[in-house]
C-alpha positions in Angstrom: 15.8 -35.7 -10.0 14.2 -37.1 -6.3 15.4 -33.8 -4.5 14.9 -31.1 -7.5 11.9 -29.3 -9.1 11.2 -31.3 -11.0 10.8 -35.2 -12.7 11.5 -36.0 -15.8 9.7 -39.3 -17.2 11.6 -42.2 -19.2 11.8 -40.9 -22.2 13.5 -37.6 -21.5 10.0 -36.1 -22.7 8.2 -32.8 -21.4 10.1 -32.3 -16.9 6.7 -33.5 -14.7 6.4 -30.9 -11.9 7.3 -32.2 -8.6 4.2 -31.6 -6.2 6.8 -31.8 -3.3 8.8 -29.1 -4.3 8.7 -25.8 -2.4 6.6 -23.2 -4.0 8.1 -20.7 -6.0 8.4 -17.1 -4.7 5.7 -15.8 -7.8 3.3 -18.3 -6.4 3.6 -17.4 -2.6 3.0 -13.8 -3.4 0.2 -14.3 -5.3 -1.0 -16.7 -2.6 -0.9 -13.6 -0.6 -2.6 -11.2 -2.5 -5.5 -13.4 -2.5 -5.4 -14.2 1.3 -5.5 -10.5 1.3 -8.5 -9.9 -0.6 -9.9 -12.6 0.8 -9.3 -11.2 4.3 -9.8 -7.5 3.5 -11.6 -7.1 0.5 -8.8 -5.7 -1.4 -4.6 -5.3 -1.4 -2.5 -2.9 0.1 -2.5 0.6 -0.9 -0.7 1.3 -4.0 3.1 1.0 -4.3 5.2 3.2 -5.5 4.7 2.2 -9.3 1.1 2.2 -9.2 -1.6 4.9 -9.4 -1.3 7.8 -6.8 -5.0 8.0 -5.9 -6.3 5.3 -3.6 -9.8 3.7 -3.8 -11.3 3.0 -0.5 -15.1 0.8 -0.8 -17.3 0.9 2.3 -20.4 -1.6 0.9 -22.9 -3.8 2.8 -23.4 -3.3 6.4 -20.7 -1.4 8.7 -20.0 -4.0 11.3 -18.6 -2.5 14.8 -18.3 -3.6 18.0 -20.6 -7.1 17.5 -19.6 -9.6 14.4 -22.6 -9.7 12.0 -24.0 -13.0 10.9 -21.5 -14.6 8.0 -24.3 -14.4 5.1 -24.2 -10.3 5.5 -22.0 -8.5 3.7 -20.3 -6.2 6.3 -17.4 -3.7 6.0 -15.4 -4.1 9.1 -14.5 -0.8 10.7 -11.2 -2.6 12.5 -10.1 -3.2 8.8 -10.6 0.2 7.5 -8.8 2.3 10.2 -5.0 0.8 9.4 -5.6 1.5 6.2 -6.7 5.0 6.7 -3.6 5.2 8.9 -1.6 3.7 6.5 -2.7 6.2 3.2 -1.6 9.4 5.5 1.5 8.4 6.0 2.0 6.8 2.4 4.1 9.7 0.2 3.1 8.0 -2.9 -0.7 8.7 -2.3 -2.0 11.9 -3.0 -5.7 11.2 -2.9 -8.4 9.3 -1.5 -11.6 8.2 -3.6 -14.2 6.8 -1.4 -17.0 4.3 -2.8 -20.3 4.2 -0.8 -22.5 1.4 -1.5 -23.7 0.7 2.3 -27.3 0.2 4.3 -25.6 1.8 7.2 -24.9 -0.3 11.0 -22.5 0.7 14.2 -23.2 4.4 14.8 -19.5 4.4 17.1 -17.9 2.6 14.3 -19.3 5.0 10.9 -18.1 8.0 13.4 -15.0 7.0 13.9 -14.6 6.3 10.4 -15.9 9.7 9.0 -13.8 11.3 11.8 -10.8 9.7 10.1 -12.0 10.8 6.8 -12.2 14.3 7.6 -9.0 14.6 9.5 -6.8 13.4 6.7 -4.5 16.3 5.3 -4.6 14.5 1.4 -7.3 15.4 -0.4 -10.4 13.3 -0.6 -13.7 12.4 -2.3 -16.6 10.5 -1.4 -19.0 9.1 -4.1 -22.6 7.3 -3.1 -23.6 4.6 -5.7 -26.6 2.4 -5.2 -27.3 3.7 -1.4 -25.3 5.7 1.4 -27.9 5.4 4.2 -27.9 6.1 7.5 -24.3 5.8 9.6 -23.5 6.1 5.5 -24.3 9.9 5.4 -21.7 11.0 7.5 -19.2 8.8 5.8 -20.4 10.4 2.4 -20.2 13.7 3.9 -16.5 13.5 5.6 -14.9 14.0 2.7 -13.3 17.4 0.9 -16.2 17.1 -2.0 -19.0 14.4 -2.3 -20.6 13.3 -5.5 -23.9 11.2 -5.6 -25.1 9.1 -8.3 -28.7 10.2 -10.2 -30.4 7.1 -9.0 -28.7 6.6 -5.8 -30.4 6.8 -2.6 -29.6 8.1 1.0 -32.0 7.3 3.9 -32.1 9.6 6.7 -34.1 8.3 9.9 -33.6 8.8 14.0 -30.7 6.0 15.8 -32.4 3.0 16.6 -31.2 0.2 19.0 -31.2 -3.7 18.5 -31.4 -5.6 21.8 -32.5 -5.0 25.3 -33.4 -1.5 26.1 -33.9 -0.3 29.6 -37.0 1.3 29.8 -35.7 4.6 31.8 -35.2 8.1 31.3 -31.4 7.9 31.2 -31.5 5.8 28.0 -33.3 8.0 25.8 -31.0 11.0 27.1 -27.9 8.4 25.7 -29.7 8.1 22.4 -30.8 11.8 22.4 -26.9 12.5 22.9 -25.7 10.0 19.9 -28.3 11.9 17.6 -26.6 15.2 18.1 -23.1 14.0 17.4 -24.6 12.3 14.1 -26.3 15.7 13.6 -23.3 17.8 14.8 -20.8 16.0 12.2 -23.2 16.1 8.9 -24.5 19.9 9.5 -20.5 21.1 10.2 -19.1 18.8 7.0 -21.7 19.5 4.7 -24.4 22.4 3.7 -27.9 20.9 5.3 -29.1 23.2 7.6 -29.6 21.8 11.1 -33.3 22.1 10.7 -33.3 20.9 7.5 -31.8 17.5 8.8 -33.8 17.2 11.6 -36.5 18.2 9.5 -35.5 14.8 7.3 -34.9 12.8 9.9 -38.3 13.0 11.7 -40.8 13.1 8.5 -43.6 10.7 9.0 -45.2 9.2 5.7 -41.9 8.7 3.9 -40.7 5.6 4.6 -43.3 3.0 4.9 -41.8 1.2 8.2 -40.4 3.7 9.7 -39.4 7.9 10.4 -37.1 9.3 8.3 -36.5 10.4 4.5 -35.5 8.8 2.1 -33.4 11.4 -0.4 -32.9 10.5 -4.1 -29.9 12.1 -6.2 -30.2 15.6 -7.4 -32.5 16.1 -4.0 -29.9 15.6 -1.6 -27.6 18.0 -3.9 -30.7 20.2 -3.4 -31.1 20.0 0.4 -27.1 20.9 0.8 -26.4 17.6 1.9 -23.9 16.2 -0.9 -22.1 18.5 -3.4 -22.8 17.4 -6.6 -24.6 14.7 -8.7 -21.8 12.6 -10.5 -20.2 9.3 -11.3 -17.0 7.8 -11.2 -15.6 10.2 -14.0 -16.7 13.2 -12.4 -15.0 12.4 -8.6 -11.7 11.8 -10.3 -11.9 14.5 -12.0 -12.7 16.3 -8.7 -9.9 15.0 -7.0 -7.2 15.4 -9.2 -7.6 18.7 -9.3 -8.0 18.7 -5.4 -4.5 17.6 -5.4 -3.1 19.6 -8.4 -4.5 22.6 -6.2 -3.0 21.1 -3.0 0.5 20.9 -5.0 0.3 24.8 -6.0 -0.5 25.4 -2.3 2.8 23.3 -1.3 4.8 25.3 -3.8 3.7 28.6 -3.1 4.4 28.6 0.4 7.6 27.0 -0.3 8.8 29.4 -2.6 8.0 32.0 0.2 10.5 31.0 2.1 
């Protein structure tokens, strides 16, 4: 056949696909998948048939308002948001793990994330593997219950500015303001004393390059920062019963009226 599927050679032998042919609908939706993870990182967030809990990686460097170079690995906040958006309003998803494995990067862009976070009505849980540094420590902090892994890391240090800095009173007042939000949000979402942060954030001797702490595991459990040392098991174990707890809740007042 010239217009069909397929081609069939002279001895009536095994049909020769037709490279003309229009692409099956299987193919163009797995084409699409992988334009998605190629775009995003990942798929959409689960159907209806798939697991109810959603896993939501933040790795590499947050990119904000400025496009990174292409050799970093970024996690674009303008990707992230939809699908934030898209999990509340999802019925089928009654929980949201997050995966932190991130150096930090836009201070507007990690707020507005973790503000996102901690204004969702599903349950969530954060988890820091590798690092959570940084704009990454609000992030880890946003969420209903935080894990952090034994060897993972969280560096705490003053905001810093890349670029051309004018050298007058009125700038270091704008910086002096950021810090206080980034202090404001971690000190109300997690344990750490206010002191205690800035304590952290201002140490001298820790970090060779630089002001700051850098906060190992069981230390940052210690300091009130994150919940709970932990892996992967542990935080889904945490959730689910976040949301069987959040289901009770539902049917109790429900059955009050």
């Amino acid at each position: 056949m010239i217009g069909g599927t397929v081609l069939t050679n002279s001895n009536n032998e095994t049909p020769i696909p037709n490279e003309d042919a229009p692409p099956k609908p299987n193919d163009q939706k797995d084409m699409s998948i992988v334009e998605k993870i190629q775009q995003l990182g990942q798929t959409n967030v689960p159907a209806s048939n798939d697991s109810k809990i959603h896993c939501l990686t933040i790795i590499g460097q947050i990119e904000g308002h400025v496009a990174l170079p292409p050799q970093n690995k970024t996690t674009k906040y303008e990707h992230l948001i939809p699908q934030l958006v898209a999990i509340e309003q999802n019925p089928k998803i009654e929980g949201l793990l997050i995966v932190l494995n991130t150096v930090g990067g836009d201070v507007e862009a990690g707020l507005a994330i973790s503000e996102m976070i901690a204004t969702l009505t599903k349950p969530t849980v954060s988890i820091v593997l590798g690092g959570g540094h940084s704009i990454g420590v609000p992030i880890a902090v946003s969420a209903d219950f935080s894990f952090i892994a034994e060897t993972a890391t969280m560096t705490i240090h003053p905001i810093r500015l890349t670029g051309l800095v004018i050298g007058v009173p009125q700038t270091f007042e704008y910086l002096d303001k950021m810090q206080e939000r980034v202090t404001r949000f971690v000190t109300k979402h997690s344990n750490i004393t206010e002191e205690r942060f800035k304590e952290l954030m201002f140490t001298k001797g820790n970090l060779t390059r630089d002001i700051g702490s850098n906060v190992v595991g069981g230390d940052a459990v210690k300091y009130g920062l994150i919940d709970d040392v932990g892996g992967i098991g542990q935080a889904l174990s945490k959730l689910q019963e976040l949301i069987d707890e959040r289901k009770e809740k539902s049917n109790k007042e429900e059955n009050e009226f």
